[in-house]
Biopython code that builds the backbone (N, CA, C, O; Angstrom):
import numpy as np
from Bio.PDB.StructureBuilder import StructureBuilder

atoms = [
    (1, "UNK", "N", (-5.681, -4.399, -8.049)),
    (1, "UNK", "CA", (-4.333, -4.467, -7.501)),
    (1, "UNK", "C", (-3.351, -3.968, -8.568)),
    (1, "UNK", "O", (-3.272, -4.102, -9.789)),
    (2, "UNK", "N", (-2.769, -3.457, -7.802)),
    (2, "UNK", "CA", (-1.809, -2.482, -9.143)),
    (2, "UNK", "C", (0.103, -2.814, -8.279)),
    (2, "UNK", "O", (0.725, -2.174, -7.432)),
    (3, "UNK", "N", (0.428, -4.075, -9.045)),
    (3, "UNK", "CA", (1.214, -4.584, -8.713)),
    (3, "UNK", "C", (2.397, -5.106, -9.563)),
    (3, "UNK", "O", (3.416, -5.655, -9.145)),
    (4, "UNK", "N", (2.084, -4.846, -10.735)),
    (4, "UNK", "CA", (3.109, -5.189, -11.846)),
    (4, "UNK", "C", (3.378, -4.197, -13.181)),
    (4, "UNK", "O", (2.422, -3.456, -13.412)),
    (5, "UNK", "N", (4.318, -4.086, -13.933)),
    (5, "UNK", "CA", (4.508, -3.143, -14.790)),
    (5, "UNK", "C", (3.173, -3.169, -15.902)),
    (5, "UNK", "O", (2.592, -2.192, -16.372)),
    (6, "UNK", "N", (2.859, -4.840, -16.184)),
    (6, "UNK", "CA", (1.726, -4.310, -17.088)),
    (6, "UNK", "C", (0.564, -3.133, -16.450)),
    (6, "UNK", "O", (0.170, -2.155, -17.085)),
    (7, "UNK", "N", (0.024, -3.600, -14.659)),
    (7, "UNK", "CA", (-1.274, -3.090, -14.155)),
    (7, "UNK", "C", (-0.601, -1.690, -13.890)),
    (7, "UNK", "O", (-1.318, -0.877, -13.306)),
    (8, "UNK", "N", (0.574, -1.319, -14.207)),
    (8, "UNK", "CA", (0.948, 0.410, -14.285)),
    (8, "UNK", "C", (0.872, 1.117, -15.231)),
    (8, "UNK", "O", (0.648, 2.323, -15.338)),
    (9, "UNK", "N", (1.119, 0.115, -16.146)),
    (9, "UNK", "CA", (0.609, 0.493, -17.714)),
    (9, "UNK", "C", (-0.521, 0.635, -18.330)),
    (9, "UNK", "O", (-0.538, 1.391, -19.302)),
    (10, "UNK", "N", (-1.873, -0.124, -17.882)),
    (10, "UNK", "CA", (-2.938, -0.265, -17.823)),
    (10, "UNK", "C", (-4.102, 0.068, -16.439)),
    (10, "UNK", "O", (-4.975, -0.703, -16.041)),
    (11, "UNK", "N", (-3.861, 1.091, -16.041)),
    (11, "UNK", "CA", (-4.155, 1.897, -14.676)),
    (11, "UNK", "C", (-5.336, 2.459, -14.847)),
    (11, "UNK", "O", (-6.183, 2.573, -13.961)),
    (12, "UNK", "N", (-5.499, 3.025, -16.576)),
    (12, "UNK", "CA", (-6.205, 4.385, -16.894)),
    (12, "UNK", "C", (-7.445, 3.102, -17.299)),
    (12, "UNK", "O", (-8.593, 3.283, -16.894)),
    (13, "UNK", "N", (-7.088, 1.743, -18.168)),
    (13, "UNK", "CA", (-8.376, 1.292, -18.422)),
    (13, "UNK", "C", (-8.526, 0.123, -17.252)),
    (13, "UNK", "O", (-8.932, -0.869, -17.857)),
    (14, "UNK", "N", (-8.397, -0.160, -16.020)),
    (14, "UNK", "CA", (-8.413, -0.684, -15.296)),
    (14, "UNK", "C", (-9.336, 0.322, -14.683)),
    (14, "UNK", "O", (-10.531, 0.034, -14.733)),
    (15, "UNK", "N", (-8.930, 1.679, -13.997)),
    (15, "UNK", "CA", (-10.073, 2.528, -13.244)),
    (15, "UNK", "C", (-11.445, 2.625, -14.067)),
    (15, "UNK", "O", (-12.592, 2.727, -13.631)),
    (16, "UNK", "N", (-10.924, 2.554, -15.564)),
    (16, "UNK", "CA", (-12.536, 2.908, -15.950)),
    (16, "UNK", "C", (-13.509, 1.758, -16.070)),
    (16, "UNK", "O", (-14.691, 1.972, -16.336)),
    (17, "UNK", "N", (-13.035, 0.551, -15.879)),
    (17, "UNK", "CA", (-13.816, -0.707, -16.184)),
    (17, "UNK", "C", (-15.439, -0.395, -14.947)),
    (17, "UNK", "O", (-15.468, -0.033, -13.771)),
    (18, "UNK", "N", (-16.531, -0.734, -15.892)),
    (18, "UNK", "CA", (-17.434, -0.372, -14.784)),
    (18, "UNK", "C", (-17.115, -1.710, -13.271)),
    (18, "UNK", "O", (-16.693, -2.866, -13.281)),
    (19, "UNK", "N", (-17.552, -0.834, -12.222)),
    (19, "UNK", "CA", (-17.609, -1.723, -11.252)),
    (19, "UNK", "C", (-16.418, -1.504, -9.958)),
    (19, "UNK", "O", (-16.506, -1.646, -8.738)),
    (20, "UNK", "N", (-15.477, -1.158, -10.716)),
    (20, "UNK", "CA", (-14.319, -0.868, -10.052)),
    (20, "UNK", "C", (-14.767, 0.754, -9.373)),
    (20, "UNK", "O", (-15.259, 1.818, -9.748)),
    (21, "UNK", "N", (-14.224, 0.103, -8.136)),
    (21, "UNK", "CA", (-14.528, 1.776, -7.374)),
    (21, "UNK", "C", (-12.562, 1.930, -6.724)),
    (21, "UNK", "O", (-12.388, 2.454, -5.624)),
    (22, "UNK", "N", (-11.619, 1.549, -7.341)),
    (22, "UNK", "CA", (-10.636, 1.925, -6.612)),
    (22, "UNK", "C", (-9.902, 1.463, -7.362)),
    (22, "UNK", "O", (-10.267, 0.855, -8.368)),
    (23, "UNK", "N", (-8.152, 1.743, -6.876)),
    (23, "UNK", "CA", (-6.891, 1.069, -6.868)),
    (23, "UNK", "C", (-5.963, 0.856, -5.751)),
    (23, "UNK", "O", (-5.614, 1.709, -4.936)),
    (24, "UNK", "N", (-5.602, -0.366, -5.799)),
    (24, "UNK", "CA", (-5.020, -0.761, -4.266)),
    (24, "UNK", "C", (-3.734, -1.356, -4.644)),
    (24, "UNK", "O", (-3.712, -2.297, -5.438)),
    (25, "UNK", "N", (-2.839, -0.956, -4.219)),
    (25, "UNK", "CA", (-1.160, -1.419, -3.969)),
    (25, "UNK", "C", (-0.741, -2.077, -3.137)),
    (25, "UNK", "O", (-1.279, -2.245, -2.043)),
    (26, "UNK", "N", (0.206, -2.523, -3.477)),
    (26, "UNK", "CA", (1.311, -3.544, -2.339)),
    (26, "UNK", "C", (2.482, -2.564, -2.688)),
    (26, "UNK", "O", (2.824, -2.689, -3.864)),
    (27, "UNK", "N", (2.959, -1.933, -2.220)),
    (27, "UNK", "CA", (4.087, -1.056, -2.480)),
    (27, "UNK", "C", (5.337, -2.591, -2.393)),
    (27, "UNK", "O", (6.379, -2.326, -2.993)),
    (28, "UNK", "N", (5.324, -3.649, -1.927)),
    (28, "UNK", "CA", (6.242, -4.225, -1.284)),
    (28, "UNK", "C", (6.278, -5.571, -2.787)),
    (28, "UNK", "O", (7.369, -5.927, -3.231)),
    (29, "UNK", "N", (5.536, -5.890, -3.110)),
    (29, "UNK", "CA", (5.316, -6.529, -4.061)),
    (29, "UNK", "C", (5.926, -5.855, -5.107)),
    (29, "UNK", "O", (6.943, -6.260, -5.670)),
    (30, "UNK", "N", (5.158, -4.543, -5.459)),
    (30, "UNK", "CA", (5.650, -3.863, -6.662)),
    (30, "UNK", "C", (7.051, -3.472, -6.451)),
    (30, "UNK", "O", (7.462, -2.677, -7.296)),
    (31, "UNK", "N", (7.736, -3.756, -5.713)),
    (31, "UNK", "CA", (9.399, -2.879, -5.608)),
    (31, "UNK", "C", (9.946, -4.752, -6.325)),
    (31, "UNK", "O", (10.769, -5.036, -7.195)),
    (32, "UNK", "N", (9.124, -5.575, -5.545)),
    (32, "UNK", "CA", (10.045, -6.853, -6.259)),
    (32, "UNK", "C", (9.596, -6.759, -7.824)),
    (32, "UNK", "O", (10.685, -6.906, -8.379)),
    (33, "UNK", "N", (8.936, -6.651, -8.533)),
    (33, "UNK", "CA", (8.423, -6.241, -9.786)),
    (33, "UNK", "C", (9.340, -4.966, -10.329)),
    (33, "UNK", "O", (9.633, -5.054, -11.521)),
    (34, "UNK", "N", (9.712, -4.088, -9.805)),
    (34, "UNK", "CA", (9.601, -2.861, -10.373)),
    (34, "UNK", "C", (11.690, -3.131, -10.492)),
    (34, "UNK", "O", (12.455, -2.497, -11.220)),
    (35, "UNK", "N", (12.037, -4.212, -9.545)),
    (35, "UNK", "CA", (13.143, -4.692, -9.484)),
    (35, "UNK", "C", (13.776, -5.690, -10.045)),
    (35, "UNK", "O", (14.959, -5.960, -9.843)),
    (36, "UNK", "N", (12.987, -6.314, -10.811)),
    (36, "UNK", "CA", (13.036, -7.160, -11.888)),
    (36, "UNK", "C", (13.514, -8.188, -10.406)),
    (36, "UNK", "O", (14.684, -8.442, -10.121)),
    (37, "UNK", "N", (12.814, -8.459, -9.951)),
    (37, "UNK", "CA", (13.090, -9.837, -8.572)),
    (37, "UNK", "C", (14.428, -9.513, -7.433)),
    (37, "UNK", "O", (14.509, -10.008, -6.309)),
    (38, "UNK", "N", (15.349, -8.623, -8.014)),
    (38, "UNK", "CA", (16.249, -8.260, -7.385)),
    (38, "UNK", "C", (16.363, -7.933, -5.757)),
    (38, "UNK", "O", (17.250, -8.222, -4.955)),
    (39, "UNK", "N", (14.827, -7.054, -5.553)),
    (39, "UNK", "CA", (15.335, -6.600, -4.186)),
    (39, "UNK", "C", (13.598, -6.543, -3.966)),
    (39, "UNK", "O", (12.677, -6.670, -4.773)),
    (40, "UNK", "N", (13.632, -6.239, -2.172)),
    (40, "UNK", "CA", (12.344, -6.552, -1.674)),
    (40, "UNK", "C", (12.492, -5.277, -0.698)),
    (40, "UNK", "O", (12.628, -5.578, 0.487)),
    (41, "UNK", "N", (12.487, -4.068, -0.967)),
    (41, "UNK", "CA", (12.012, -2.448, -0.773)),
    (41, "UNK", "C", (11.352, -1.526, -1.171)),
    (41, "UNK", "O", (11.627, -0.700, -2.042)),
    (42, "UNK", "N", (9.832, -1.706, -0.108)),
    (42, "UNK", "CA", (9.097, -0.952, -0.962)),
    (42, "UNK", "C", (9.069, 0.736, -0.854)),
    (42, "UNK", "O", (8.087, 1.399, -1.188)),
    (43, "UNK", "N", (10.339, 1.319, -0.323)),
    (43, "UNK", "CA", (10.623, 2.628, -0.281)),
    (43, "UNK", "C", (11.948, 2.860, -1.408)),
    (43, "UNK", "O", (12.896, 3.573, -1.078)),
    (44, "UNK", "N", (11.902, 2.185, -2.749)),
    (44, "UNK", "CA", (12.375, 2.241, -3.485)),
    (44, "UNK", "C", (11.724, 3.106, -4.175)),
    (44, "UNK", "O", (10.502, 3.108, -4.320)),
    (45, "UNK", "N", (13.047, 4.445, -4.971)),
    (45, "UNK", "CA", (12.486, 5.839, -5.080)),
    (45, "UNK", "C", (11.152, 5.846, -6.581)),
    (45, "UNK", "O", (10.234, 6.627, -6.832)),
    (46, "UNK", "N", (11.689, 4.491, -7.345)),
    (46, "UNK", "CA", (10.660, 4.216, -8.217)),
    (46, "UNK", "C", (9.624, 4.014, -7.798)),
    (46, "UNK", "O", (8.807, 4.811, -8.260)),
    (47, "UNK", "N", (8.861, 2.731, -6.550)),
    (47, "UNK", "CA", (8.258, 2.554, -6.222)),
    (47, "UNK", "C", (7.239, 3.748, -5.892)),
    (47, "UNK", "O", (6.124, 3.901, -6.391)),
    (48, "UNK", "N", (7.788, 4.454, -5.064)),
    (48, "UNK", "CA", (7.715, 5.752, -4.585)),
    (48, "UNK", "C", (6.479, 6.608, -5.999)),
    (48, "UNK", "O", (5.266, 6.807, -6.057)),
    (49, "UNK", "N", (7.415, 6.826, -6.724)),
    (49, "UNK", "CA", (6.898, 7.790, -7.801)),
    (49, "UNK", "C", (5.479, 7.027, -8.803)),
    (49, "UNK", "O", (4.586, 7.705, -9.310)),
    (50, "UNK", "N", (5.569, 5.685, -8.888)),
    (50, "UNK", "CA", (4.655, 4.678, -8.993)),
    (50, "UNK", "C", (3.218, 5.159, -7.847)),
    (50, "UNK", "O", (2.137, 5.661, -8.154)),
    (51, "UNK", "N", (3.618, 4.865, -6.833)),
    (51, "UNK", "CA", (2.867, 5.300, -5.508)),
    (51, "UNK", "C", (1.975, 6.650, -6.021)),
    (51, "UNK", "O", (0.805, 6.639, -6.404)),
    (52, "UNK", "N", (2.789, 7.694, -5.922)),
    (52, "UNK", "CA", (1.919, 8.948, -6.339)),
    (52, "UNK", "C", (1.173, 8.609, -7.812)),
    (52, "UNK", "O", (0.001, 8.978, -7.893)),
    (53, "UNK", "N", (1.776, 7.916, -9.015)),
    (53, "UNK", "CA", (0.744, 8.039, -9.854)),
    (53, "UNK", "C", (-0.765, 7.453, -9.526)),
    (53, "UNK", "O", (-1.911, 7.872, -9.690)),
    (54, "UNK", "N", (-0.243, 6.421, -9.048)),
    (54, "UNK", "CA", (-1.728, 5.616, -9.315)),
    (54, "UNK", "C", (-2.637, 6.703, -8.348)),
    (54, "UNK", "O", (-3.704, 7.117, -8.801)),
    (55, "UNK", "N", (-2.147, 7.164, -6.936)),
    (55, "UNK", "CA", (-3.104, 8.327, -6.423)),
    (55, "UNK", "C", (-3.415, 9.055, -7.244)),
    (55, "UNK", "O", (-4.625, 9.224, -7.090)),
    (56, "UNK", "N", (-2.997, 9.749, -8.245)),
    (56, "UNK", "CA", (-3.217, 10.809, -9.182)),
    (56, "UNK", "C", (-4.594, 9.923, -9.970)),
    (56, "UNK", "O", (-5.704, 10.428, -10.140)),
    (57, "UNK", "N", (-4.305, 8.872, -10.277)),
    (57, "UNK", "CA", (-5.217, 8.281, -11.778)),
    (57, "UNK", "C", (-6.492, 7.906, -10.828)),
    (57, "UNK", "O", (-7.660, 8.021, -11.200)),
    (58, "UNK", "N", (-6.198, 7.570, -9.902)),
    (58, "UNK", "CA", (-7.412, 7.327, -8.859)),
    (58, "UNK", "C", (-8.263, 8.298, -8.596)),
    (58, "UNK", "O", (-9.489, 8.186, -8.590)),
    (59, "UNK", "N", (-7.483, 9.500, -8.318)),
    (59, "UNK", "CA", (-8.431, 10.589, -7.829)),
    (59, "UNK", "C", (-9.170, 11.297, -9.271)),
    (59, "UNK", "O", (-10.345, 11.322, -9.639)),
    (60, "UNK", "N", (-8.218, 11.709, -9.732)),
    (60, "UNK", "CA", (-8.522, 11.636, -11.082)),
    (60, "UNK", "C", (-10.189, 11.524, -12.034)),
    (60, "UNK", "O", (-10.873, 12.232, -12.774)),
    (61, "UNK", "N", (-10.217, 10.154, -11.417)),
    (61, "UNK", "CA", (-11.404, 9.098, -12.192)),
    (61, "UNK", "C", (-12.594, 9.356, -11.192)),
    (61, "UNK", "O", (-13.724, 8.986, -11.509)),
    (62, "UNK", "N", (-12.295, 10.156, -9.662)),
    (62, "UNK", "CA", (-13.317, 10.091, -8.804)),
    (62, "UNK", "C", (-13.523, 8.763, -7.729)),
    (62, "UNK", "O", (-14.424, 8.619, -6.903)),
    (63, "UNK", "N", (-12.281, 7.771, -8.052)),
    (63, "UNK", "CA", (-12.097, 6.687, -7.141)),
    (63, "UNK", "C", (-10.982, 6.587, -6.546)),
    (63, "UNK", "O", (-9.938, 7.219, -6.709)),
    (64, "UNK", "N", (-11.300, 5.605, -5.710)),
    (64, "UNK", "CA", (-10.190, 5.446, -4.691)),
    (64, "UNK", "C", (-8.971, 5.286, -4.185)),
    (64, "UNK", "O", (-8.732, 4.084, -4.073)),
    (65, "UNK", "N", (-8.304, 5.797, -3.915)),
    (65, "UNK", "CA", (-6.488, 5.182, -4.179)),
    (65, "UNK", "C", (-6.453, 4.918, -2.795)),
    (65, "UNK", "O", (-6.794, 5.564, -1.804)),
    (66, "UNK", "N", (-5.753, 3.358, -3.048)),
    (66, "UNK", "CA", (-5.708, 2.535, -1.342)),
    (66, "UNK", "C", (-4.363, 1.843, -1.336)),
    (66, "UNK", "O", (-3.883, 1.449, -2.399)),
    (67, "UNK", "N", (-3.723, 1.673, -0.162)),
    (67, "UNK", "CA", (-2.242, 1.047, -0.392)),
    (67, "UNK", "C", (-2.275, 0.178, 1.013)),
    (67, "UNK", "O", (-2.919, 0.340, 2.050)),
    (68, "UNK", "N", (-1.283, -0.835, 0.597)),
    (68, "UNK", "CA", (-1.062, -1.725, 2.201)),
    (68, "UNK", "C", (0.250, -1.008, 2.658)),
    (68, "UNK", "O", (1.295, -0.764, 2.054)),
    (69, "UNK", "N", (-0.274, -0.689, 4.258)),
    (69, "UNK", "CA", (1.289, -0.051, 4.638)),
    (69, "UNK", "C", (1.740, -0.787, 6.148)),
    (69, "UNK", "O", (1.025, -1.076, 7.107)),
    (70, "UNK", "N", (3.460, -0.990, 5.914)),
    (70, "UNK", "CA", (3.906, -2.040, 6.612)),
    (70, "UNK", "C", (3.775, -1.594, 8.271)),
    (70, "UNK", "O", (3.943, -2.379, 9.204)),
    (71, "UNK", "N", (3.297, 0.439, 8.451)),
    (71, "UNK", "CA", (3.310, 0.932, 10.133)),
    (71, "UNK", "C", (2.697, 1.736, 9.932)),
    (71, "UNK", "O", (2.662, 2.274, 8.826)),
    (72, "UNK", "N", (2.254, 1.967, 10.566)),
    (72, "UNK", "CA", (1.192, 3.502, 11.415)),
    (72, "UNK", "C", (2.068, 4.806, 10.528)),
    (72, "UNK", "O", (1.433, 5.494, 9.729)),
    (73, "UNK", "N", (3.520, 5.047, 10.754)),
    (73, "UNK", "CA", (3.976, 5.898, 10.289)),
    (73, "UNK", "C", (3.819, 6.016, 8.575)),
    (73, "UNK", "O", (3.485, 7.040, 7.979)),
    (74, "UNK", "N", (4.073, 5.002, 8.097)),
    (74, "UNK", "CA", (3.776, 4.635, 7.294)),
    (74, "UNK", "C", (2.419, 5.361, 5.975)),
    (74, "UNK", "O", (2.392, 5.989, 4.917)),
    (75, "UNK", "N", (1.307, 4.607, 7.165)),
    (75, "UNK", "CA", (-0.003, 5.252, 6.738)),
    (75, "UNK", "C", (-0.477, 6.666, 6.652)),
    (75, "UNK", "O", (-1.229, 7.255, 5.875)),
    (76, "UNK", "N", (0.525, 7.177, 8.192)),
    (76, "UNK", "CA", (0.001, 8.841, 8.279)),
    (76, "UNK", "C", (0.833, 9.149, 6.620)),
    (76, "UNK", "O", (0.057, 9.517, 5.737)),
    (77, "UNK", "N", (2.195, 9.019, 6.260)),
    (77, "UNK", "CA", (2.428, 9.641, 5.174)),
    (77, "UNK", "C", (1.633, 9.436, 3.620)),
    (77, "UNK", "O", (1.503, 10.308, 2.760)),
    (78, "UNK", "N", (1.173, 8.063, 3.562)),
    (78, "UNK", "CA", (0.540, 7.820, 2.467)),
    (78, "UNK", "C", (-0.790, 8.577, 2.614)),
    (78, "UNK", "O", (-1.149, 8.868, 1.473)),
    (79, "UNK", "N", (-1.843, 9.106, 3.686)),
    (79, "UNK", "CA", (-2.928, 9.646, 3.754)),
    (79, "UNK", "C", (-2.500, 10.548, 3.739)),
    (79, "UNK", "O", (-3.548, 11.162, 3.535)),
    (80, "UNK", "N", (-1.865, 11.207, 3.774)),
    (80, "UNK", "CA", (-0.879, 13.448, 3.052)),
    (80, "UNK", "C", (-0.809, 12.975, 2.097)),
    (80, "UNK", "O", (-1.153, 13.870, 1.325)),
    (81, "UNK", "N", (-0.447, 11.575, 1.162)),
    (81, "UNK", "CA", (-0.187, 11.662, -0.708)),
    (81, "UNK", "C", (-1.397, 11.622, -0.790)),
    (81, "UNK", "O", (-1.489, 11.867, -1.993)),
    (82, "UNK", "N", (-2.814, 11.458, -0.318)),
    (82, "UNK", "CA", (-3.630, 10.896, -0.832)),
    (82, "UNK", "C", (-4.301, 9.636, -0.964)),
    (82, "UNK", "O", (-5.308, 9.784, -1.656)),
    (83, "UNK", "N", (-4.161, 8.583, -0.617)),
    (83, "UNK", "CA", (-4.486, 7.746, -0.342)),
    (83, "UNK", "C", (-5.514, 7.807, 1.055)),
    (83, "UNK", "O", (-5.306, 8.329, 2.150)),
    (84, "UNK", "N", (-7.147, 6.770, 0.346)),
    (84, "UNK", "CA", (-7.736, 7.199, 1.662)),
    (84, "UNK", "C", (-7.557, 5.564, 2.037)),
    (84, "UNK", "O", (-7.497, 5.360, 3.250)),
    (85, "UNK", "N", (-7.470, 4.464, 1.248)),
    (85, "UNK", "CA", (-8.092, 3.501, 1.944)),
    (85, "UNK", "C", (-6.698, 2.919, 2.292)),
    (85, "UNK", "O", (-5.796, 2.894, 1.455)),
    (86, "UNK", "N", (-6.523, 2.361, 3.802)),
    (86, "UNK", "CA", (-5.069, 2.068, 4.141)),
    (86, "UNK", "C", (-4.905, 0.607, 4.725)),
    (86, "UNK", "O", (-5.246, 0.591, 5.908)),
    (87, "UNK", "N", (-4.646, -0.156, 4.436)),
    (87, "UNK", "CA", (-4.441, -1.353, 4.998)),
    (87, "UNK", "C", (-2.893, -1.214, 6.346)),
    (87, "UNK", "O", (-1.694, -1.214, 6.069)),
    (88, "UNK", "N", (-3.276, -1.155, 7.168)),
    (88, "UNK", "CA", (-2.235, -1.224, 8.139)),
    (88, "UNK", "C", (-1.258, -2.316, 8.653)),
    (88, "UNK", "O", (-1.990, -3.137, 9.206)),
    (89, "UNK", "N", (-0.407, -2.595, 8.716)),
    (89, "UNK", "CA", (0.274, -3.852, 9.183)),
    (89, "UNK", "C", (-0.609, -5.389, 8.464)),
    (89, "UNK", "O", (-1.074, -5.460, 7.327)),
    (90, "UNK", "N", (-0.620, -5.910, 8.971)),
    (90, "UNK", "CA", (-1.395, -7.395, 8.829)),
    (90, "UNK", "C", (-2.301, -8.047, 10.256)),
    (90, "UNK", "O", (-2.346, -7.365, 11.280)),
    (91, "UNK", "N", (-2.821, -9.071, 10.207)),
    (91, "UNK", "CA", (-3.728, -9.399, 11.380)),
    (91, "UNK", "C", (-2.402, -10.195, 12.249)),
    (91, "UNK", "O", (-2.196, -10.116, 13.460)),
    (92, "UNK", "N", (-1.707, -10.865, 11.369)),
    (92, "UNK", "CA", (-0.638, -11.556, 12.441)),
    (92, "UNK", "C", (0.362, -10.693, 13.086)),
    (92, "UNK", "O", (0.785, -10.844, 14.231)),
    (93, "UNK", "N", (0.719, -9.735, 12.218)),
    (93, "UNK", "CA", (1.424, -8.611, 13.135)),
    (93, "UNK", "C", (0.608, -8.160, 14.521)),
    (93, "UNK", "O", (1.095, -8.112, 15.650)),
    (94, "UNK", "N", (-0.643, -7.869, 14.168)),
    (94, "UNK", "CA", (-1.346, -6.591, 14.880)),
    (94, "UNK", "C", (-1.663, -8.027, 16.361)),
    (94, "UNK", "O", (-1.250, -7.720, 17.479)),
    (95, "UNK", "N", (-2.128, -8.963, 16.249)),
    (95, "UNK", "CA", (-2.021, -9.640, 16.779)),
    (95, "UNK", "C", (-1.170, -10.330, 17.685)),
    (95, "UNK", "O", (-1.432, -10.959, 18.711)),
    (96, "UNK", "N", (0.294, -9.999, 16.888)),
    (96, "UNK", "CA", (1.469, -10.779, 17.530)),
    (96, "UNK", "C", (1.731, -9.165, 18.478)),
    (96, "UNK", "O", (2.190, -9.288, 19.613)),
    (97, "UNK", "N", (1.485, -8.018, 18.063)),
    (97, "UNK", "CA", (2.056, -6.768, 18.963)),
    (97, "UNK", "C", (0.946, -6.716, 20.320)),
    (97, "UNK", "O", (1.351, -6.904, 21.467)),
    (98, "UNK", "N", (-0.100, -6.512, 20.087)),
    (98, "UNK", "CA", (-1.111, -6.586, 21.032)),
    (98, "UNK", "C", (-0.592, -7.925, 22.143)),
    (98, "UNK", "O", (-0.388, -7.719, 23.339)),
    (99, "UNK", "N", (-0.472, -8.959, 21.645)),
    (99, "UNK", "CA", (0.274, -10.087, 22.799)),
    (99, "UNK", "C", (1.274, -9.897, 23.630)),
    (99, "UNK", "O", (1.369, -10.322, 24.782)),
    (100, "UNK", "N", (2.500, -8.839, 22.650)),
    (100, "UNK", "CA", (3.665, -8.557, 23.497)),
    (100, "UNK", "C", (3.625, -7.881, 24.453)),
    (100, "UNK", "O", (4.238, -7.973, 25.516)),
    (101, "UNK", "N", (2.595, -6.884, 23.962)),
    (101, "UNK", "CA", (2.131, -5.411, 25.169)),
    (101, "UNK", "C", (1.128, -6.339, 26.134)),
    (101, "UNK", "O", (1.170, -6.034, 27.326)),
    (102, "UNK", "N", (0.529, -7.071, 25.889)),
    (102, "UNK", "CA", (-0.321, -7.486, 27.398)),
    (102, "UNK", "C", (0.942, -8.821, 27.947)),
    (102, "UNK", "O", (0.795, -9.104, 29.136)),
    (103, "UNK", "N", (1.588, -9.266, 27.543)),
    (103, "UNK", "CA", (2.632, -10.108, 28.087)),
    (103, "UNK", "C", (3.798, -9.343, 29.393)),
    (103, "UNK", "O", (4.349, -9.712, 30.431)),
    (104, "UNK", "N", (3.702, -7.934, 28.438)),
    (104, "UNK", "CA", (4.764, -7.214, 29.295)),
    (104, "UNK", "C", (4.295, -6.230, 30.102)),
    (104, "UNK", "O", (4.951, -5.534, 30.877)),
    (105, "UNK", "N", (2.740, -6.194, 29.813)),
    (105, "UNK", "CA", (2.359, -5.536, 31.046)),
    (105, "UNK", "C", (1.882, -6.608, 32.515)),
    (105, "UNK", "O", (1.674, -6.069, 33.602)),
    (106, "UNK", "N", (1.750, -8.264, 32.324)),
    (106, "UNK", "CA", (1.458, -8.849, 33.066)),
    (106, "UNK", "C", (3.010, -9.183, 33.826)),
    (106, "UNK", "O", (3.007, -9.082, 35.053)),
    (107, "UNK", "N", (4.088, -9.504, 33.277)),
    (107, "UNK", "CA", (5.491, -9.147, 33.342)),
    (107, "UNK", "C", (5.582, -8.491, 34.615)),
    (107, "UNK", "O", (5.851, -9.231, 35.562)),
    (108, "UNK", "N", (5.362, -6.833, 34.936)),
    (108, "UNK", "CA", (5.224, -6.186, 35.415)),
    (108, "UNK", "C", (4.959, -6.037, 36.817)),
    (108, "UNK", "O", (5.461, -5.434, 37.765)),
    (109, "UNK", "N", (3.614, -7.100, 36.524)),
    (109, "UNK", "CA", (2.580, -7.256, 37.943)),
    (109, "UNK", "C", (3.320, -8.006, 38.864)),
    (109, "UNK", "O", (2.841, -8.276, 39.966)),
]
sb = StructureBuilder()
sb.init_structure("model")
sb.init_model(0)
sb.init_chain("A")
sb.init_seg("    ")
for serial, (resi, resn, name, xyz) in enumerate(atoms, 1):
    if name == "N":
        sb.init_residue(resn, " ", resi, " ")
    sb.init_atom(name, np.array(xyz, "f"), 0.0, 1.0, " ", f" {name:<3s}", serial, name[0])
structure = sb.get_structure()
């Protein structure tokens, strides 16, 4: 997890530790980090440029660069930076949307 200024700083001996086959982000975490607690945006332009390195050091090493992303739209752009492994929304989201759409299609009937 590459979530704080030290694990950005330490990226290059983090990928090489044997065992590790990846690096995985919270873009949303790291903006409160990268914000010194201030703010909770993880399309903060630092964040952002953070984002592309660790893809770079990932691919780099021959491993994985993976990120959690908060939408679908989201994911299509992080898989064009590079990133293959994508965590999409959460289970309570994906869960709570799937309910609304069969709620409002029974609605309907």
């Amino acid at each position: 997890m590459i979530e704080t200024r030290e694990a950005l700083r330490n990226m290059q001996a983090i990928i090489e530790t044997p065992g590790i086959d990846g690096l995985f982000v919270g873009p949303s975490d790291l903006s409160i980090e990268l914000s010194g607690g201030v703010t909770f945006d993880p399309q903060l332009s630092n964040v952002e440029q953070a984002l592309d390195v660790v893809a770079q050091v990932a691919h780099k090493a021959g491993k994985i660069a993976g990120v959690n992303c908060s939408s679908v739209d989201r994911a299509v752009d992080f898989s064009k930076r590079g990133f293959q492994f994508l965590g999409v929304s959460s289970d309570i989201k994906i869960l709570h949307s799937g309910t609304v759409a069969v709620l409002n299609i029974l609605k309907r009937q």
